[in-house]
N, C-alpha and C positions, 0 to 999 in steps of 0.2 A: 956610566950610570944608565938606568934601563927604566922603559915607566912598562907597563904590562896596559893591552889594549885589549879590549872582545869585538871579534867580528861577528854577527848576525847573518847568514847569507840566506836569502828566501826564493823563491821563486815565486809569481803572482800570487798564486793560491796561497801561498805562506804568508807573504808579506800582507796579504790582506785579511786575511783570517788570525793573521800574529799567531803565526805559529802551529796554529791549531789543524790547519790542513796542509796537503800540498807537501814540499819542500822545505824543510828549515834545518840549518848545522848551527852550531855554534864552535869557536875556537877563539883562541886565547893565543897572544903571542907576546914575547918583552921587546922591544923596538928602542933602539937608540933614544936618548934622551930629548937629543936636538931633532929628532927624525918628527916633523908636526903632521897631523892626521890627512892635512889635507895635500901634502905633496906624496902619503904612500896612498890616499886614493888618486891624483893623477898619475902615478903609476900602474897601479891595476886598471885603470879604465886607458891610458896609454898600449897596456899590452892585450888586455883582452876586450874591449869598447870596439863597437863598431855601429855604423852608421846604417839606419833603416832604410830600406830601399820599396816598404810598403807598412803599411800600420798596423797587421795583424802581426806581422813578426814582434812589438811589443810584447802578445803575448810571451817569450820566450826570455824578456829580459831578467834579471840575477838585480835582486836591490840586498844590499847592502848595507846595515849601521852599525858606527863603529863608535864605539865608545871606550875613551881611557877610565879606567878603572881607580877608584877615590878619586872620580872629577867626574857626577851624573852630570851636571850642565855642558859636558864638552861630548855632545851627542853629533853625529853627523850621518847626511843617508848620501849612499850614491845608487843610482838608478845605472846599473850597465848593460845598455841595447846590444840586442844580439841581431844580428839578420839573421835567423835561420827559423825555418818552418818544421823541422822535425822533431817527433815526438822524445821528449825527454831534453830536449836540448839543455835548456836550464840547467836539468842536474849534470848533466857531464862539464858545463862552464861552471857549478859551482864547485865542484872536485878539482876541477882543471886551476880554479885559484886558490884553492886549498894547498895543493902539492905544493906551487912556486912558493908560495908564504911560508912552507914549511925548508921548503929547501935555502930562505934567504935568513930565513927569524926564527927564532928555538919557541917551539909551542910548547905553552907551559902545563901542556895537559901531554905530552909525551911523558 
C-alpha cells in the first residue's frame, strides 16, 4: 500500500516569499505505507545536509515541506544547509534531490 506525499522545495527567496520569488518546484511521490515522513527526511538530509562552516553559506540552504496528501495537519519543514557560497547552489541541491527521489519513489506526475 502506498500514501502519495508533495514535496515543496524552495530556496531562501522561495521559501520566504512562498513561492512567489526565487526558487520553488514542487513534486509528488507514492512512498510506502509504513515509510513515515520523518525517516525519508533524515534520509535526504543524511545524504545531502551539510554542516555550516560560516553563516552567510545559510544563504544557500534548500527548505523543504512535505506534506502527505488527505492529511493537511501532517505538515513537516526541513531546513537543509549547504556550505557552499556559489551562485545558484540552491538550485543545483534542489534538482540534485529531485533525481535521487525520482530514481527511489515513482512521481506521480511522470
Amino acid at each position: 500500500m502506498y500514501k502519495i506525499i508533495k514535496l515543496e522545495l524552495y530556496d531562501l527567496e522561495g521559501y520566504i516569499t512562498d513561492g512567489k520569488g526565487g526558487v520553488f518546484r514542487t513534486e509528488e511521490y507514492a512512498i510506502p505505507e509504513d515509510l513515515k515522513v520523518k525517516d525519508l527526511q533524515d534520509d535526504i538530509d543524511e545524504r545531502f545536509g551539510e554542516s555550516l562552516s560560516d553563516s552567510t553559506e545559510f544563504f544557500n540552504s534548500v527548505f523543504i515541506v512535505v506534506t502527505v496528501k488527505k492529511q493537511v495537519d501532517d505538515k513537516s519543514l526541513l531546513v537543509l544547509k549547504q556550505n557552499s557560497t556559489s551562485l545558484n547552489a540552491s538550485v543545483c541541491r534542489i534538482n540534485e534531490i529531485c533525481l535521487y527521489l525520482n530514481s527511489v519513489f515513482q512521481n506521480t506526475r511522470l
